[in-house]
DSSP file (Angstrom, degrees, kcal/mol; ACC not computed):
  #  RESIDUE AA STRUCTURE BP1 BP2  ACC     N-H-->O    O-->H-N    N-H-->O    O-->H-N    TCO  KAPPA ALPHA  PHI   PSI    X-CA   Y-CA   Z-CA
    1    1 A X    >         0   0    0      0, 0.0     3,-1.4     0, 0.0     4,-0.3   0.000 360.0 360.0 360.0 176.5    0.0    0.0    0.0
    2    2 A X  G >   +     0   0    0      1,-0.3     3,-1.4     2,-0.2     6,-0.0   0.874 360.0  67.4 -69.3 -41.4    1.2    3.7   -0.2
    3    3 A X  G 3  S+     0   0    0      1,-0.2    -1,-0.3     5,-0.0     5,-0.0   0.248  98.7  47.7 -43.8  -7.4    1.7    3.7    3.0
    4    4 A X  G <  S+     0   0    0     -3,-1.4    -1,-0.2     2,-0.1    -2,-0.2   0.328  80.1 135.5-111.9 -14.5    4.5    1.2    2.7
    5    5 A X    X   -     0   0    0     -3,-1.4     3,-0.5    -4,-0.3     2,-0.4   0.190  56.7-126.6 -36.4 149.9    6.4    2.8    0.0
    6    6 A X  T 3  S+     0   0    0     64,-3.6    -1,-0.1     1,-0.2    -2,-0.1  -0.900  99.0  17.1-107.8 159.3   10.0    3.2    0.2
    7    7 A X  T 3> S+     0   0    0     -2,-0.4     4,-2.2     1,-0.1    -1,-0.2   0.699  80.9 140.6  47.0  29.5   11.0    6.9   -0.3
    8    8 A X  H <> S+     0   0    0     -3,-0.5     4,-1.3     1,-0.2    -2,-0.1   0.987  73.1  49.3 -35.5 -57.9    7.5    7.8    0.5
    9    9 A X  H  > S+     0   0    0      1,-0.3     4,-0.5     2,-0.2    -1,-0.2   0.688 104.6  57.4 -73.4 -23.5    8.9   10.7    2.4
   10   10 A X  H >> S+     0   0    0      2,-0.2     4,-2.9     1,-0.2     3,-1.3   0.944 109.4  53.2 -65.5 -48.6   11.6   12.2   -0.8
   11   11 A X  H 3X S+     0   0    0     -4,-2.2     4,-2.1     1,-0.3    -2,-0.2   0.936 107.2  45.8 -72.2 -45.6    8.6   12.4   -2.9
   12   12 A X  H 3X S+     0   0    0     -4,-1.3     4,-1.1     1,-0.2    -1,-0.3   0.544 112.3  47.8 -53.9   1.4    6.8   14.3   -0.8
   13   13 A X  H <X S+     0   0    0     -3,-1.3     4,-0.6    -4,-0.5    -2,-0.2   0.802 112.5  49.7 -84.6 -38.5    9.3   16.6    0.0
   14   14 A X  H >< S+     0   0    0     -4,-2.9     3,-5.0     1,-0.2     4,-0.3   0.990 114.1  51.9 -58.8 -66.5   10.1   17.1   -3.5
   15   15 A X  H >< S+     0   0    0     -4,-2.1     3,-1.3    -5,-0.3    -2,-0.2   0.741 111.3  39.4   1.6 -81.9    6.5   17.5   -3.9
   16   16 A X  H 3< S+     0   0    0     -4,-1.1    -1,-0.3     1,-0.2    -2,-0.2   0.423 114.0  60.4 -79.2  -9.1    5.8   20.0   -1.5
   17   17 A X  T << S+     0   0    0     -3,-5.0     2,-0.4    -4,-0.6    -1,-0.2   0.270  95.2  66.1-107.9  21.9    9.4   21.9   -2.6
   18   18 A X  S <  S-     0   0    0     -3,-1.3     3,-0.1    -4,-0.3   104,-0.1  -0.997  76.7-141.5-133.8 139.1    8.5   22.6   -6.3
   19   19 A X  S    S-     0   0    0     -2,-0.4   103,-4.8     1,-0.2     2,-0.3   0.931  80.2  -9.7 -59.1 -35.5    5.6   25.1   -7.2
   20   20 A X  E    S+A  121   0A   0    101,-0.3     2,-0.4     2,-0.0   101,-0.2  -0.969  83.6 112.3-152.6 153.3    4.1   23.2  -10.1
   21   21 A X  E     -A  120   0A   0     99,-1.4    99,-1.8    -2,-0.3     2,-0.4  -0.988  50.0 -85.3 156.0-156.9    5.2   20.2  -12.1
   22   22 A X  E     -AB 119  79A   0     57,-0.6    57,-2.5    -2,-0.4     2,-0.4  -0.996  25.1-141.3-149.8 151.3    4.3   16.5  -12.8
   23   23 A X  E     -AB 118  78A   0     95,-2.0    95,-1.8    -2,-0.4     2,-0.6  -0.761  10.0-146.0-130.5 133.7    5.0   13.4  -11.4
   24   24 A X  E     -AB 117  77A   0     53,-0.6    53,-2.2    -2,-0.4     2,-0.6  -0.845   8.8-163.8-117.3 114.7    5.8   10.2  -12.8
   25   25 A X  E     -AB 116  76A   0     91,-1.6    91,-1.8    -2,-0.6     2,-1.0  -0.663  12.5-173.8 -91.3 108.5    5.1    6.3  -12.0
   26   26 A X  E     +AB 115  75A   0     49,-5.0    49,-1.1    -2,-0.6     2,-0.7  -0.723   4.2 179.2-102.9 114.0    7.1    4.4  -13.6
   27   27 A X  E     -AB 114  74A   0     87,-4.0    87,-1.0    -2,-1.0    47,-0.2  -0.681  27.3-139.7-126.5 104.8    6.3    0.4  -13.3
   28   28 A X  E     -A  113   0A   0     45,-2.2     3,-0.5    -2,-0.7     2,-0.4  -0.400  38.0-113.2 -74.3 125.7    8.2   -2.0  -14.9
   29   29 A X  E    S-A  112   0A   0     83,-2.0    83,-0.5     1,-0.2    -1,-0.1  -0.635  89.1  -7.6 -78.2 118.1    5.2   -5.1  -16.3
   30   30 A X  S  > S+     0   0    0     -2,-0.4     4,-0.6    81,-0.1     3,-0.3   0.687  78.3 160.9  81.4  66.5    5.1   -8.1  -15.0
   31   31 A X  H  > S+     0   0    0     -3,-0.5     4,-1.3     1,-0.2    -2,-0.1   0.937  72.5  67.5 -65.1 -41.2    8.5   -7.7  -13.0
   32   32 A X  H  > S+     0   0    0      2,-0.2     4,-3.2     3,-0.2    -1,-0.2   0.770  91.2  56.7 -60.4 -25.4    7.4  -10.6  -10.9
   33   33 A X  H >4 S+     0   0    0     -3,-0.3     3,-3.2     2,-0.2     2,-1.0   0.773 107.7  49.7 -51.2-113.0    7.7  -13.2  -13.7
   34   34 A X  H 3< S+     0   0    0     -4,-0.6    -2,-0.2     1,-0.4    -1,-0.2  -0.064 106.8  50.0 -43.8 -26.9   11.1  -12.4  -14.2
   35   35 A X  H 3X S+     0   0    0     -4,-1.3     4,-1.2    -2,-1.0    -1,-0.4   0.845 115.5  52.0 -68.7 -48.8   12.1  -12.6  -10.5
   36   36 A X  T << S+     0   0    0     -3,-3.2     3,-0.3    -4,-3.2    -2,-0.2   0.955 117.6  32.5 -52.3 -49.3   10.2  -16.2  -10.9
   37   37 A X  T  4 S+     0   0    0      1,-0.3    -1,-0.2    -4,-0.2    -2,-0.2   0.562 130.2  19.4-114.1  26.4   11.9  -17.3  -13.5
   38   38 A X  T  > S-     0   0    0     -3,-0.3     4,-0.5    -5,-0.2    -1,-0.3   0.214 109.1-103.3-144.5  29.6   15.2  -16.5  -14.1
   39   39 A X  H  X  -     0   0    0     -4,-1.2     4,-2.3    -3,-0.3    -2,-0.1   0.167  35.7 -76.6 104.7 162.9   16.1  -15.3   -9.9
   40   40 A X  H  > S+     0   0    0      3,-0.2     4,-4.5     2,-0.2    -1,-0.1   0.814 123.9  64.9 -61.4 -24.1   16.5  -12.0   -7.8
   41   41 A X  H  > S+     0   0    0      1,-0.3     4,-0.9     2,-0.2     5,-0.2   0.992 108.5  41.7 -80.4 -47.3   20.1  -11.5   -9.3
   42   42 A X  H >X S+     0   0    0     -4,-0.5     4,-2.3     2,-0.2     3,-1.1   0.920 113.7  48.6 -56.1 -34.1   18.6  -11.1  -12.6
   43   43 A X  H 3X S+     0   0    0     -4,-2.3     4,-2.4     1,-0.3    -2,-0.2   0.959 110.9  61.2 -69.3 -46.3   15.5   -8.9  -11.5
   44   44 A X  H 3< S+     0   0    0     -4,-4.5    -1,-0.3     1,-0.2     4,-0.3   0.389 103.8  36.8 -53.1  -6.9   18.0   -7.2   -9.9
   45   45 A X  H XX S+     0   0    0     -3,-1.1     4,-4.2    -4,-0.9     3,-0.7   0.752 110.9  68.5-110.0 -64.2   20.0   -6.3  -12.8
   46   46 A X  H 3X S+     0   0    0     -4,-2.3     4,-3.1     1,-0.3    -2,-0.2   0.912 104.5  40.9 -14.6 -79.5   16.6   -5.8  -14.5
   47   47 A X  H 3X S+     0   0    0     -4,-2.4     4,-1.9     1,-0.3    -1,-0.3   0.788 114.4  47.4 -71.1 -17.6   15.9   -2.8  -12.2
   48   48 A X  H <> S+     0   0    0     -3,-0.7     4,-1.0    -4,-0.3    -1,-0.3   0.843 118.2  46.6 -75.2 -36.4   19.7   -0.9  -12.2
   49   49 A X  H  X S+     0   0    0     -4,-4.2     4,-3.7     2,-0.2    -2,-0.2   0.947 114.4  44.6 -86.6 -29.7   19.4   -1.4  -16.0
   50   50 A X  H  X S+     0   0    0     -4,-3.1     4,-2.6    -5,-0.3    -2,-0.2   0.940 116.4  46.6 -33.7 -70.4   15.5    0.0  -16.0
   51   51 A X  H  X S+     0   0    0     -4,-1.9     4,-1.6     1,-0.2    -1,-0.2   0.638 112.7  55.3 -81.7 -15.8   16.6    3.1  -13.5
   52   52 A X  H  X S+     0   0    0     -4,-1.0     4,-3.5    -5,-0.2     5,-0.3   0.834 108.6  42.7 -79.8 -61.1   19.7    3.5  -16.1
   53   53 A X  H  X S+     0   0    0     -4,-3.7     4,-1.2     1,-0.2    -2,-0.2   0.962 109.5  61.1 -57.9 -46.5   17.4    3.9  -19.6
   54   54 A X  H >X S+     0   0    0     -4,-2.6     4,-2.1     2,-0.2     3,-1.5   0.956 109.7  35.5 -57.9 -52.0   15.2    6.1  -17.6
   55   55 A X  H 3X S+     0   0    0     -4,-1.6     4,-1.9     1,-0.3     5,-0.4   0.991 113.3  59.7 -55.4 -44.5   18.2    9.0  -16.8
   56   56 A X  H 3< S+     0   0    0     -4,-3.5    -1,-0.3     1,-0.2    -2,-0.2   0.791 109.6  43.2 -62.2 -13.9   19.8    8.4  -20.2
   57   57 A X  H XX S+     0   0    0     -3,-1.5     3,-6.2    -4,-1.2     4,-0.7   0.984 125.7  35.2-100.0 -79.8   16.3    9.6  -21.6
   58   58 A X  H 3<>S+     0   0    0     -4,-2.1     5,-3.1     1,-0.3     3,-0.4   0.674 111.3  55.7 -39.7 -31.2   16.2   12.2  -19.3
   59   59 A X  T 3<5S+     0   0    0     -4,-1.9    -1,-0.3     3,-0.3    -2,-0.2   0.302  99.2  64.2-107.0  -3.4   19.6   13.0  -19.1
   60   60 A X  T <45S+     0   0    0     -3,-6.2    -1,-0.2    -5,-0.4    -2,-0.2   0.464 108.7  48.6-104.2   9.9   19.6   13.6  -23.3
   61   61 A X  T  <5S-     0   0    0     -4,-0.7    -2,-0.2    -3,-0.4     3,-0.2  -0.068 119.7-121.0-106.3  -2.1   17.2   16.3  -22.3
   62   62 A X  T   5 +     0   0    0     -5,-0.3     2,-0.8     1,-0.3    -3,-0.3   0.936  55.0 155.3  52.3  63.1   19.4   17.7  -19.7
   63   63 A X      < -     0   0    0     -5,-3.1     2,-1.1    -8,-0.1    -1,-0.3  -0.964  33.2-157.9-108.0 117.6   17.2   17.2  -16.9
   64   64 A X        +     0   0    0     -2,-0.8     2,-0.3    -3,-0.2    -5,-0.0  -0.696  48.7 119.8 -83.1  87.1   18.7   16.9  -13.6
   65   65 A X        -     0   0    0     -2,-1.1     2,-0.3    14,-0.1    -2,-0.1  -0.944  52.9-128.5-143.3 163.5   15.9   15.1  -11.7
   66   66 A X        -     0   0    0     -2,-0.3    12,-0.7    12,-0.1     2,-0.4  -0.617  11.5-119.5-109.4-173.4   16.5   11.5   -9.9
   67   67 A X  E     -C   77   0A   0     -2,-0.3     2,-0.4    10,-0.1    10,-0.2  -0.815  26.1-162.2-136.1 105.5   15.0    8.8  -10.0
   68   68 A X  E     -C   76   0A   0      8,-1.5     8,-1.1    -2,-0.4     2,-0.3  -0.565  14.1-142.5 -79.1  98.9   13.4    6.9   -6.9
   69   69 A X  E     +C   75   0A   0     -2,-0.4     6,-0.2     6,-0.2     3,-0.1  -0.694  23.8 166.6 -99.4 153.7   12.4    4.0   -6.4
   70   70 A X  E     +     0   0A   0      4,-1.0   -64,-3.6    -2,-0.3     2,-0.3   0.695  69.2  20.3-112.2  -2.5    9.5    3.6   -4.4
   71   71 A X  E >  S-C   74   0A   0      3,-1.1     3,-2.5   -66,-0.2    -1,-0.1  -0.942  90.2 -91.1-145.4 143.0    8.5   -0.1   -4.9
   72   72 A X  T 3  S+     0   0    0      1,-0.3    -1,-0.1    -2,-0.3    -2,-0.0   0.898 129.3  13.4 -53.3 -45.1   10.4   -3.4   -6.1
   73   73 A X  T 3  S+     0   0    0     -3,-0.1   -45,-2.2   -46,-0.1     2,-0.3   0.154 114.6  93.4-126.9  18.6    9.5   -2.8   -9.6
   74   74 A X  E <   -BC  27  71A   0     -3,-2.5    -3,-1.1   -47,-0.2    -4,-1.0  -0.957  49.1-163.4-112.7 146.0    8.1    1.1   -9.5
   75   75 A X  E     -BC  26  69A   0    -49,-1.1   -49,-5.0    -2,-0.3     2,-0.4  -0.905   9.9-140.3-118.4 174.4    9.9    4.1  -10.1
   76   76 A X  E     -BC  25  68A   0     -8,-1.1    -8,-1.5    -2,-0.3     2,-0.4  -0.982  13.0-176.9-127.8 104.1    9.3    7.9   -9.3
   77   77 A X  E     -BC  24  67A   0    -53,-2.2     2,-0.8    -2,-0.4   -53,-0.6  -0.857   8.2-164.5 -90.5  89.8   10.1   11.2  -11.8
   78   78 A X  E     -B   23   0A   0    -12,-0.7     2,-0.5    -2,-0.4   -55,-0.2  -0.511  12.1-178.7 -65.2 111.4    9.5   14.7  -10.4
   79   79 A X  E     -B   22   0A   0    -57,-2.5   -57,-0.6    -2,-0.8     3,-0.4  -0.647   6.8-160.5-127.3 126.0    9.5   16.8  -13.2
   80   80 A X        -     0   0    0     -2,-0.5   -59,-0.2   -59,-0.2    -2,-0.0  -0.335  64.5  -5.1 -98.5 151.7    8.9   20.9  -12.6
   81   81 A X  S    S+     0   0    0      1,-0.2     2,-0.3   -61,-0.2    -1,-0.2   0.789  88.4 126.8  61.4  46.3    7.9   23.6  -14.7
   82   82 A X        -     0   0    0     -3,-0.4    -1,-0.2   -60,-0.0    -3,-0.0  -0.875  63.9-109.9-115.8 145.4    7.7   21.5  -18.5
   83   83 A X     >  -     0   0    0     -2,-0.3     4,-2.3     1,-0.1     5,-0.4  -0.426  32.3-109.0 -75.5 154.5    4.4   21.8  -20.6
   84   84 A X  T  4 S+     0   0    0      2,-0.2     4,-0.4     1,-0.2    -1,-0.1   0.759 116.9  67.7 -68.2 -10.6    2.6   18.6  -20.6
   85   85 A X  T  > S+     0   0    0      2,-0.2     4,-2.0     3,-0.1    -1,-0.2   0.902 102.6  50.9 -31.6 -63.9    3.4   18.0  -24.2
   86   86 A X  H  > S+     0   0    0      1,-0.2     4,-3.1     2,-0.2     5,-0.4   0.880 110.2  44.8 -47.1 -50.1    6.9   17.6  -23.1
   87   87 A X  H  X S+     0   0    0     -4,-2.3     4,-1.2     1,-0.2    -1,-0.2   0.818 109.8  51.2 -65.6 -15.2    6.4   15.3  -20.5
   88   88 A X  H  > S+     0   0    0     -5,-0.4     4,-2.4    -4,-0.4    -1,-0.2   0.896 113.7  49.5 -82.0 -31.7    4.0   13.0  -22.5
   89   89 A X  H  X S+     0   0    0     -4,-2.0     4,-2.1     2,-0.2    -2,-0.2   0.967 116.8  40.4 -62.2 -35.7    7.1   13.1  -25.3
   90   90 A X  H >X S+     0   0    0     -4,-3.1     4,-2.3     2,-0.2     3,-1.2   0.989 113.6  56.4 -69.5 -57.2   10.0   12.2  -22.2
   91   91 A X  H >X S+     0   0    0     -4,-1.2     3,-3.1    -5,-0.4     4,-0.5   0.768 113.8  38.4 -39.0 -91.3    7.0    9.6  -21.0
   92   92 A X  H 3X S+     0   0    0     -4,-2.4     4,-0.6     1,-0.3    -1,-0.2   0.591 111.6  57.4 -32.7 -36.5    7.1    7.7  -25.2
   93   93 A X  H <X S+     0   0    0     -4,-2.1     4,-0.9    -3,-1.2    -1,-0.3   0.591 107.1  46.3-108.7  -2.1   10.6    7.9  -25.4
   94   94 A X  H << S+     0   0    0     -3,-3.1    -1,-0.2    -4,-2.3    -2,-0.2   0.651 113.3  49.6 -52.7 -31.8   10.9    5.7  -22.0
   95   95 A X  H  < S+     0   0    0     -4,-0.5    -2,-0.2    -5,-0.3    18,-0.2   0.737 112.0  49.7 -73.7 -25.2    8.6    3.5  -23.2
   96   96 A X  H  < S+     0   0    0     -4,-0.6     3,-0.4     1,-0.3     4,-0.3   0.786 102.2  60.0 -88.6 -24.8   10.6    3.5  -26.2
   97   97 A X  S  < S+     0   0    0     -4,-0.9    -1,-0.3     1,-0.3     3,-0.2   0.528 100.2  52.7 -53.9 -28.5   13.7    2.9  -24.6
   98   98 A X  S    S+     0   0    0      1,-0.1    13,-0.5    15,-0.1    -1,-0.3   0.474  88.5  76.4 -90.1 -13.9   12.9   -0.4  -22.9
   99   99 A X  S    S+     0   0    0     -3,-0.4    -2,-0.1    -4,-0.1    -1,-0.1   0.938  73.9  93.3 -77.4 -24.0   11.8   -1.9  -26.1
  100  100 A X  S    S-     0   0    0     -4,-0.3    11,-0.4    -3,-0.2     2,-0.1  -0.182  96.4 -98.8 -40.3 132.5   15.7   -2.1  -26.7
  101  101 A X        -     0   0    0      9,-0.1     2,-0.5     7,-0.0     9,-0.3  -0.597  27.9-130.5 -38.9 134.6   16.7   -6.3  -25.2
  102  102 A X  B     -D  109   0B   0      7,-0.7     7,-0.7    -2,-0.1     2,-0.4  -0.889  24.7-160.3 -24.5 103.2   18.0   -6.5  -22.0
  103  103 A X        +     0   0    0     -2,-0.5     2,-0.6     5,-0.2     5,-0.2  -0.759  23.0 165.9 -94.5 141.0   21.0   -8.5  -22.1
  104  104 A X    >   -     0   0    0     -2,-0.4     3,-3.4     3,-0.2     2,-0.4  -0.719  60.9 -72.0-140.0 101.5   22.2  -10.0  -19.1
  105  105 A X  T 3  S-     0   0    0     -2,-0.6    -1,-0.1     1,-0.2     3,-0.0  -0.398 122.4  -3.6  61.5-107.3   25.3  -13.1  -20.1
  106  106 A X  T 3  S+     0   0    0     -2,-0.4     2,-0.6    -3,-0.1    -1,-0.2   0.095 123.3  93.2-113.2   3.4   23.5  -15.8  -21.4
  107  107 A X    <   -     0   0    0     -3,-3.4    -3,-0.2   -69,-0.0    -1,-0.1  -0.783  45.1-176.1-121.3 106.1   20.1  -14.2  -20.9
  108  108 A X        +     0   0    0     -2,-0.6     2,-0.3    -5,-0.2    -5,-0.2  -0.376  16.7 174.4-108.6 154.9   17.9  -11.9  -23.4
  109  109 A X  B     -D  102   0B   0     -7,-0.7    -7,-0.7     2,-0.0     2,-0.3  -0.858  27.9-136.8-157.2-176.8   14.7  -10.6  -22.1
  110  110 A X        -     0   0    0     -2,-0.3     2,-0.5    -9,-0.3    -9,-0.1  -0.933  25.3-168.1-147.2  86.9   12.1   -8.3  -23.3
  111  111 A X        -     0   0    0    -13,-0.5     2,-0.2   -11,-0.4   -81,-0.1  -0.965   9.9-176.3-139.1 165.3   10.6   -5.3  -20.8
  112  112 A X  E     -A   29   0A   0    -83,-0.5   -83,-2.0    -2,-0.5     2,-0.4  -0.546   8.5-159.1-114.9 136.9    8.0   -3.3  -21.1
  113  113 A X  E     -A   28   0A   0    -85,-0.2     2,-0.3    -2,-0.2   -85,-0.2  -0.982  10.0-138.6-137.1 156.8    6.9   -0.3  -18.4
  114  114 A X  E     -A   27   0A   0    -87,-1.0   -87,-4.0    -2,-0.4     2,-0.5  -0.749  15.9-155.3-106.6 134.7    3.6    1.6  -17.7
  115  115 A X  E     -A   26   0A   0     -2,-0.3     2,-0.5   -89,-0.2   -89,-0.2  -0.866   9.0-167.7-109.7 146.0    3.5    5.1  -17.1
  116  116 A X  E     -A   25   0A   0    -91,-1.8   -91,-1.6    -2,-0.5     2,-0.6  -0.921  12.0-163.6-136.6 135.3    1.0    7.1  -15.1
  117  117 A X  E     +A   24   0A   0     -2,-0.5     2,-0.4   -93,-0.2   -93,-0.2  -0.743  17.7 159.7-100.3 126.9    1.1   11.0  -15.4
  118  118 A X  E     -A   23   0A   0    -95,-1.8   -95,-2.0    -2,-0.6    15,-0.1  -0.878  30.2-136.7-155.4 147.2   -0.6   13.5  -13.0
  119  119 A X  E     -A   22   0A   0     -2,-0.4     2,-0.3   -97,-0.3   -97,-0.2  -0.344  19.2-158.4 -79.7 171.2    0.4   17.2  -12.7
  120  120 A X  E     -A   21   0A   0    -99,-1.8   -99,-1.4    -2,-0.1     2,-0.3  -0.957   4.9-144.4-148.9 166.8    0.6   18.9   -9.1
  121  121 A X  E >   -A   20   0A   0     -2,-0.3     3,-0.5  -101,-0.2  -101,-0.3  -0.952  36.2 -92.9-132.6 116.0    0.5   22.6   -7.9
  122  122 A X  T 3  S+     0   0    0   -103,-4.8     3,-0.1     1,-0.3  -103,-0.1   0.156 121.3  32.9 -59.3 154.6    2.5   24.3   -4.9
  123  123 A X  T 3  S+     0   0    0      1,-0.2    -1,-0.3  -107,-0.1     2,-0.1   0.509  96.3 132.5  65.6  25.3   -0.1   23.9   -1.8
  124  124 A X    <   -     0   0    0     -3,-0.5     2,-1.6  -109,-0.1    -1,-0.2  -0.492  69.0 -97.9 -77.8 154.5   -1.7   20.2   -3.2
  125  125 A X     >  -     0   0    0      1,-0.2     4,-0.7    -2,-0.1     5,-0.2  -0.689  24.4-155.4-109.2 142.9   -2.1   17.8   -1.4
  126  126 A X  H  > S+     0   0    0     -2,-1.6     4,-0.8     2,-0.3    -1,-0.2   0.435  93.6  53.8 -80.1  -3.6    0.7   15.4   -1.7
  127  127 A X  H >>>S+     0   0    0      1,-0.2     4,-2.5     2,-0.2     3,-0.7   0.778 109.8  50.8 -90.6 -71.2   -1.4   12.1   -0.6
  128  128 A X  H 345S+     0   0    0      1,-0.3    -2,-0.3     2,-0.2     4,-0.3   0.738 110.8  49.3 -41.2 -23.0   -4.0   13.1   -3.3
  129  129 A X  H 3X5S+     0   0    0     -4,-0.7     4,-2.9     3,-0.1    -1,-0.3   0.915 109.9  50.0 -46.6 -58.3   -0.9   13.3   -5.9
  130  130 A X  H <X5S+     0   0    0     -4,-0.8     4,-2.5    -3,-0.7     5,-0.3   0.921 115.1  45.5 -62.9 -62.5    0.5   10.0   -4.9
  131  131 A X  H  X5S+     0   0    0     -4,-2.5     4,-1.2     1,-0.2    -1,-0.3   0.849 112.1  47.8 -50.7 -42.5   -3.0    8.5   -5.3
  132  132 A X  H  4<S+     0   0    0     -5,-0.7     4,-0.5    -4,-0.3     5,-0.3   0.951 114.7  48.3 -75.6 -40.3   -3.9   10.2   -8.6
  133  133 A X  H >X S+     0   0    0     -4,-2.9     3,-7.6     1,-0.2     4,-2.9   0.977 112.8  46.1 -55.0 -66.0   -0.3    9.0  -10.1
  134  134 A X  H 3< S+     0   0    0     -4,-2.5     4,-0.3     1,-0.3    -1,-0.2   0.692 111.5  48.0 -59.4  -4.1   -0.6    5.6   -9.0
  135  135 A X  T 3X S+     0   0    0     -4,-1.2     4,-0.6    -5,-0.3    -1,-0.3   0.496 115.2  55.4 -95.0  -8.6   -4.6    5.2  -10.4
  136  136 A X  H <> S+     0   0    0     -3,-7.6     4,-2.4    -4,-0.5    -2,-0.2   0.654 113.6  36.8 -96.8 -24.4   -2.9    7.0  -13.9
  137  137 A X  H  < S+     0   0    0     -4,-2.9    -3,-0.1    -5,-0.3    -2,-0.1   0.851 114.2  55.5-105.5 -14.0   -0.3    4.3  -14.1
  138  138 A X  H  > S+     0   0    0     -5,-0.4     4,-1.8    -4,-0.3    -1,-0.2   0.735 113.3  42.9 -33.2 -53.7   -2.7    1.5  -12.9
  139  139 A X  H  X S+     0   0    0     -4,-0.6     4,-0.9     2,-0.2    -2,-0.3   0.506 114.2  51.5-118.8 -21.2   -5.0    2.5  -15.8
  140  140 A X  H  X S+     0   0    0     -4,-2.4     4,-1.6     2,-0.1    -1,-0.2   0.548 110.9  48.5 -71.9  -1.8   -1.8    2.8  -18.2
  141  141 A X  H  > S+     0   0    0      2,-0.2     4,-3.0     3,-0.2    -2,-0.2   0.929 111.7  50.4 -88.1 -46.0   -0.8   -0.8  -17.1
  142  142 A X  H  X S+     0   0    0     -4,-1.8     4,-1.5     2,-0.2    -3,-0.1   0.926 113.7  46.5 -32.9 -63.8   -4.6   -2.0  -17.8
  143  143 A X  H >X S+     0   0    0     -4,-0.9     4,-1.1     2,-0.2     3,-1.1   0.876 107.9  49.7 -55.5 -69.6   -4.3   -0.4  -21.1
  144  144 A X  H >X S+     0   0    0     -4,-1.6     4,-0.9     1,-0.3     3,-0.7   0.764 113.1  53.3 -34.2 -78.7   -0.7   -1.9  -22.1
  145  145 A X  H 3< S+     0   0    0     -4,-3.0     3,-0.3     1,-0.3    -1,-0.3   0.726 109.6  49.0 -57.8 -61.2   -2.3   -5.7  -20.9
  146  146 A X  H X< S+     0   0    0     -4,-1.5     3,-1.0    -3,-1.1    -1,-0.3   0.845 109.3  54.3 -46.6 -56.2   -5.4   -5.0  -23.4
  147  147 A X  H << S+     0   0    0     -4,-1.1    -1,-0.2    -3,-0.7    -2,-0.2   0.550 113.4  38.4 -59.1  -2.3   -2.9   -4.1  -26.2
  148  148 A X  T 3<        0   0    0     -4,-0.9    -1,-0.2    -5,-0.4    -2,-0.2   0.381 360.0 360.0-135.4  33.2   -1.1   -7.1  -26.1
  149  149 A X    <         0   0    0     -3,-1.0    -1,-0.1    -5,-0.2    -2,-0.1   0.367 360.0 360.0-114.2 360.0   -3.7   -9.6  -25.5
């Protein structure tokens, strides 16, 4: 539950220290397969190489924001004062970034992440962010499982 998050409390601080901006949940799909069947060492790899495509995407945009993770297989993008056009473009070209293999030794993999978008405004309230990302990226994960079914 949200309430269980790791780095609840850096996202709300970031939150509550930027006037305006938009938040992003980033959730790598079906992260538990992967753990089942090829081990933690790999899921682990999985997620360093995950939290890696996202900065270079970001980072060919020069944006100096991190990237959190708040959940085994979720991550967290504050990003302030960008139109939503921009973010929905950074948002495609994450998606687009993963499509790349994952090589790991002897082991090729395929993954796919859901995004969920919601904007925020200086005096919001930061539970009511949290919620609204994580029902946007919920309802992007839904979607992504319908297209590939």
């Amino acid at each position: 539950m949200i309430n269980k998050e790791m780095n609840k409390d850096i996202i709300i601080n970031k939150i509550n220290s930027i006037n305006s901006g938009f938040i992003l949940d980033i959730d790598i799909d079906h992260f538990q397969q992967i753990n089942e069947k090829y081990g933690f060492n790999i899921g682990d790899k999985v997620l360093i190489e995950v939290s890696e495509r996202i900065k270079n995407v970001l980072n060919k945009y020069k944006l100096n924001v991190d990237v959190t993770r708040i959940n085994a297989d979720e991550f967290v993008v504050i990003i302030k004062d960008k139109p939503k056009e921009f973010i929905e473009k950074i948002s495609s070209e994450i998606i687009n970034i993963m499509t790349k293999e994952f090589v790991f030794d002897e082991i090729t993999l395929n993954v796919t992440v859901s995004i969920g978008i919601s904007s925020f405004t200086v005096g919001c309230n930061d539970e009511e962010v949290i919620k609204s990302v994580k029902e946007a990226m919920i309802l992007a994960k839904k979607v992504e499982e319908i297209s590939t079914s």
